[in-house]
N, C-alpha and C positions, 0 to 999 in steps of 0.2 A: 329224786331225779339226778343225774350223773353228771358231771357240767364238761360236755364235751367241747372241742375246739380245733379248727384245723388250721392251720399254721406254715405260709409259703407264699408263693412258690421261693425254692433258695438255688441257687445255680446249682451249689455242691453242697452234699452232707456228708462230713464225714465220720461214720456211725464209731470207729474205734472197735468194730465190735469183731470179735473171731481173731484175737489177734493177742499170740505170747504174754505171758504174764512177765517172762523172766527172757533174760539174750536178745542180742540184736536185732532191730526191725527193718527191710528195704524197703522205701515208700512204693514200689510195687505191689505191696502188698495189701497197701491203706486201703481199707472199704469205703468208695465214693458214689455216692447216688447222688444220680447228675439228674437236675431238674426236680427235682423231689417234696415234698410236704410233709410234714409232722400231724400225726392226731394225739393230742392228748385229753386222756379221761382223770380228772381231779386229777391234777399233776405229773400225771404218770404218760407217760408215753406208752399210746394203743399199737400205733401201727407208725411205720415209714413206706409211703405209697408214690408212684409216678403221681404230677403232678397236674397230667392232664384226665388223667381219675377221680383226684380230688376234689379238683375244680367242678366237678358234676355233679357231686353232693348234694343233697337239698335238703333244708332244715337243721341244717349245723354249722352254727356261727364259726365265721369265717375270719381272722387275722391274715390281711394281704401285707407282703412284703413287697413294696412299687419298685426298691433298688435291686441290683443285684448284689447278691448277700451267698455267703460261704457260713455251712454251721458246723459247730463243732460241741460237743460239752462242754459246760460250765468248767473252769480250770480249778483244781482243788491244791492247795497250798499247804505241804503237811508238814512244814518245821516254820515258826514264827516266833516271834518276842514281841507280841504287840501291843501288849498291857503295860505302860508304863508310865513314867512321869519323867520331865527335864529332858535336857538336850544334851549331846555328847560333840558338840559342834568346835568345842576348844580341845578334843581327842582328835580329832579327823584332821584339824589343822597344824596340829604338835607332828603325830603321823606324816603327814605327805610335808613335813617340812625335815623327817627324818628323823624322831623320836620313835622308840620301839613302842612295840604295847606294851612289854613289860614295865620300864620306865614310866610311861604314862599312869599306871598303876600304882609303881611308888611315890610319884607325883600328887597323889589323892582324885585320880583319873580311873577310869576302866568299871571293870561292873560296879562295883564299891559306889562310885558316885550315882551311879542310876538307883542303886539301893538306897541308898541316904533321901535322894527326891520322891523315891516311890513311898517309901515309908510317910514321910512329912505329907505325902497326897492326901486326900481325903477319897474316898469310897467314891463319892459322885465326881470327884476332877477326872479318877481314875477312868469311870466309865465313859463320859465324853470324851476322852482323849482316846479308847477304844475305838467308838462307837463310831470318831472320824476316822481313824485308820480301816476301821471296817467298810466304810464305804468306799473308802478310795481302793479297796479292793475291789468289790463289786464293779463300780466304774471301770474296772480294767479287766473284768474278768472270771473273777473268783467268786465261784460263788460255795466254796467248802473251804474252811480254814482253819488248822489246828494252830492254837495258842497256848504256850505255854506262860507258866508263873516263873518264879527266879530271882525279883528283885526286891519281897521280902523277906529271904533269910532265916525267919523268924515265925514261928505258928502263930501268930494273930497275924503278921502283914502276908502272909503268904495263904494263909485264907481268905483273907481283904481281898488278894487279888484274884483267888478263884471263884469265889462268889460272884465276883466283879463281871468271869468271861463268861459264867453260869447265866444270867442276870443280861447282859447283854445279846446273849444264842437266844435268849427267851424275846427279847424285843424289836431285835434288828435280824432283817428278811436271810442275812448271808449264815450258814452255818457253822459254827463252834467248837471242836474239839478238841478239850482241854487236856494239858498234861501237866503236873508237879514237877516242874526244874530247880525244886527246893535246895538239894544238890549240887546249885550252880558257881559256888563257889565261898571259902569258908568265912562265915561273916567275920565280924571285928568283936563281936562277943563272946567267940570262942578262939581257942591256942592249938586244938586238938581235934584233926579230924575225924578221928575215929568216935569222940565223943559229942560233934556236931548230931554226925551221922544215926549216932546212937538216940538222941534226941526226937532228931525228926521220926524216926520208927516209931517210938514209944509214945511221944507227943504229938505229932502231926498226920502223921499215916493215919491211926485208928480216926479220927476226924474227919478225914475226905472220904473213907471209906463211908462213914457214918451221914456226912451233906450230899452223897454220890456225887462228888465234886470236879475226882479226873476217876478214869480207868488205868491211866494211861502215868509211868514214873520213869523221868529219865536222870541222868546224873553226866557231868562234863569229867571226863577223865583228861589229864593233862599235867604236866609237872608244874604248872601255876592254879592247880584247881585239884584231883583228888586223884589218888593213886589205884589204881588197879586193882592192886588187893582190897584197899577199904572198899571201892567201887563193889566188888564180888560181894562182899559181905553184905553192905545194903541191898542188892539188888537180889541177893537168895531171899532175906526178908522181906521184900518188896514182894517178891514172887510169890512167898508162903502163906502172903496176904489176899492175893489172886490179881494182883496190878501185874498188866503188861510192861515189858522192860524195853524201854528206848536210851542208846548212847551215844552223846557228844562224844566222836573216838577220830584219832587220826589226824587233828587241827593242825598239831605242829610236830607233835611227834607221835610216835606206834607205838603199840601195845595194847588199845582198848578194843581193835577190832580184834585180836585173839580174844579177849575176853567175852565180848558182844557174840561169837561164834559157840562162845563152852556153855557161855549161858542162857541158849535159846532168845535173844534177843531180835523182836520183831522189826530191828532197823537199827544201823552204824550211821550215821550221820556226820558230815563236814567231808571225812576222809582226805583233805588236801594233802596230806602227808603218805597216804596209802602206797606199796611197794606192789610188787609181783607177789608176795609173801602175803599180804595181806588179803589182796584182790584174792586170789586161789581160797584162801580160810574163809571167807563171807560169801563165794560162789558155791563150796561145796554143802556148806551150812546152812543157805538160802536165807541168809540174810539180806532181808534189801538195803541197797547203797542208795540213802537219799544226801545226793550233791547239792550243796550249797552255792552257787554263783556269786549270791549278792554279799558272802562275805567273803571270797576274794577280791573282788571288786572294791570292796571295801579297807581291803586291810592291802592292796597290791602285791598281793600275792597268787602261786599259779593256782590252778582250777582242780579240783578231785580229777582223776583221773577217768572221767563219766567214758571214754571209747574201751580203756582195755578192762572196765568193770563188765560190761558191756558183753565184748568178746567172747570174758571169760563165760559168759551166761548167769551172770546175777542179775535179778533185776534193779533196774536204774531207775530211782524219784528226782524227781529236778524240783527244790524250795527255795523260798526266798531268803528266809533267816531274818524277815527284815525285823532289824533289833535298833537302838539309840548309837550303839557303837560299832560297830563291825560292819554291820549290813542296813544304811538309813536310807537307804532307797526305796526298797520295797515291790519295785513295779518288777513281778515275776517275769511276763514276759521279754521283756530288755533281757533280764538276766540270762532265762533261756536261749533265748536268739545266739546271742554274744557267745554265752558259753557250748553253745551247737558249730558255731562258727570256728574257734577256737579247739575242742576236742573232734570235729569230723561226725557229727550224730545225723542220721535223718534226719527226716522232718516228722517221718512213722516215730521215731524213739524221741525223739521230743515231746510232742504231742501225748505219748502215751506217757512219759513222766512227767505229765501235768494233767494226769485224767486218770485212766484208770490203772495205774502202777498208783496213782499218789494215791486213789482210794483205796486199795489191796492194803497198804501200811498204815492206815487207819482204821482198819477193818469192816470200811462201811460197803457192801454189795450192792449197792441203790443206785445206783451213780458211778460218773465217768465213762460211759456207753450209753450211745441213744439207740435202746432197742428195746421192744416192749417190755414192761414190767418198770424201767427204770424208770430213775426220777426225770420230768423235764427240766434240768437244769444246763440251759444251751446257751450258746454266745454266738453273734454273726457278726460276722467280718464284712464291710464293703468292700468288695472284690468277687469274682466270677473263677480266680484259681487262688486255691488253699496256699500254693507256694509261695503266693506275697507276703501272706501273715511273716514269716520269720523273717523274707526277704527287707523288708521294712523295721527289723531288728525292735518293734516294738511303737513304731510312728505312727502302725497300720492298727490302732483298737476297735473292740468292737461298739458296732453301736446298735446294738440290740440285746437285751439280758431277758433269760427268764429263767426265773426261781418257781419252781414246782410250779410253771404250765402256765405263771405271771409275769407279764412284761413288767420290767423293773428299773430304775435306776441307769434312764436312759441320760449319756454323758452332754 
């Protein structure tokens, strides 16, 4: 028997649904069923119905909502750093006291020290120390989130850590998906990137392939992390393996969004450095631009340029990054608000780069639209209009979560 359930009444739902993958959204156009109920059958959303319909119903258990409540999908978070160990709390303060990152780095600072802590972790520190960052997503929100690895360096600690977010999607309610930032920057046991790189191919790639551990390979291009050309080279192998290719491009300087365009690359990520030059090469190639907020934020620096990616007509991802250094906040929506506020975005293009644009770059079709077929993974706001949520720049969370059609991890 089918485990039905009707769910309501909400003042507004806003379904996301009928609405651009790619270019600018006018919240005139946002889908809002005013008054409305959810039926979900084993997690899936049947139908979205007036709510004095639904109310008539007989013999199918009922979840009433007494407040008035705004819903919207579950938010999905599609760039993180959330597996880690240690703190970056003597970075953040060296930083805003006017130490560069690079400096910080020579210092025995910057990713290198997160890699030192993560390695020393053990398997089970590592997972609790997820498994709380996971909730605190949940709690705000999220209930899809890709994480990436990066601060093993190394084919044993960088399996450690994929196993770890494997191992966690399997136990805790919020979902998972993993990507290899092995990439992330050249460890201290190698001189030579090109023979880092050459490494992880030979050594680490056939491995994850072999645990089904990520699909998904991305690499930080940067003149304090890996060049362009090596970039190319791993990432044709990466491809010829059948991993999808994601890249750190544009942080502080350009060049890896041309590359990210030549090589069919499912996402250019940070972009704060991005030009007219760049924006045009990742719109024509349909590259989605997933913007970073929480590492400007972090590092006080300006914002990807999320309005004229926008514009141009690429589609725009809005992620947290939240990482030990750059980006230790984590709470996506602050980040969005802020950075909506800041670049001129709807509330329609916001919204949709934290639902279904973030699902498009992870390639998952279940989710970030509530319309039948998809997954019930919804969030309610107390409020009776959508426009507070951002208005409230992140003060306003939700207090109602459901993960596939179950009330969850209520805050």
């Amino acid at each position: 028997m089918k485990d039905k359930t009707i769910i309501g009444p909400f003042k507004q739902v806003i379904t996301m649904a009928d609405l651009p993958l790619e270019g600018p959204i006018n919240d005139a156009a946002l889908p809002v069923r005013e008054n409305a109920g959810v039926v979900c059958v084993d997690g899936r959303i049947e139908e979205i119905k007036p709510w004095q319909e639904l109310e008539k119903e007989k013999g199918i258990e009922k979840e009433i909502i007494n407040e008035p409540c705004v819903l919207l999908p579950g938010f999905i978070d599609s760039h993180t750093h959330m597996c880690y160990a240690g703190s970056r709390a003597r970075d953040y303060a060296l930083r805003t006291a006017g130490v560069s990152y690079l400096e910080i780095a020579k210092q025995g600072g910057g990713i290198l020290d997160t890699v030192r802590k993560t390695r020393e972790a053990s398997k089970e520190e590592l997972k609790e120390n997820l498994k709380m960052r996971v909730q605190a997503h949940l709690q705000r929100g999220v209930t899809t989130s890709e994480v990436k690895s990066g601060y093993g360096l190394n084919v044993s600690d960088e399996l450690k850590m994929l196993r770890v977010i494997k191992e966690v999607n399997q136990e805790e309610k919020l979902d998972l998906v993993p990507t290899c930032l092995a990439a992330h920057t050249l460890p201290p046991e190698f001189s030579n990137h090109k023979e880092y790189l050459e490494y992880l191919v030979k050594e680490l790639l056939p491995k994850i392939k072999e645990e089904a551990l990520a699909q998904r390979i991305d690499i930080f291009v940067e003149e304090s992390a890996f060049s362009a050309a090596d970039a190319n080279d791993y990432l044709e192998k990466a491809k010829s393996m059948g991993f999808d290719i994601i890249i750190h491009a544009d942080q502080f300087s350009t060049g890896a969004s041309s590359l990210a365009s030549k090589i069919g690359a499912l996402s250019a990520e940070h972009l704060e450095a991005s030009t007219d030059k760049e924006i045009k090469l990742l719109a024509k190639h349909h590259v989605v631009a997933n913007v970073l907020p929480g590492a400007s934020l972090g590092l006080g620096m300006g914002f990807a340029p999320a309005r004229k990616l926008l514009d141009e007509g690429c589609c725009v991802v809005i992620s947290s990054d939240w990482n030990p250094g750059s980006a230790p906040m984590g709470d996506l929506l602050t980040q969005a608000a802020i950075l909506g506020a800041y670049e001129k975005l709807s509330a329609a293009e916001i919204f949709a780069g934290l639902t279904f644009r973030a699902a498009n770059v992870l390639k998952l079709n279940d989710r970030g639209i509530l319309a039948k077929g998809m997954l019930a993974d919804m969030i309610a706001f107390p409020t009776s209009d959508y426009r507070d949520i951002l208005y409230h720049q992140g003060q306003l969370g939700p207090v109602l979560i459901w993960k596939k059609g179950v009330a969850c991890c209520l805050p």
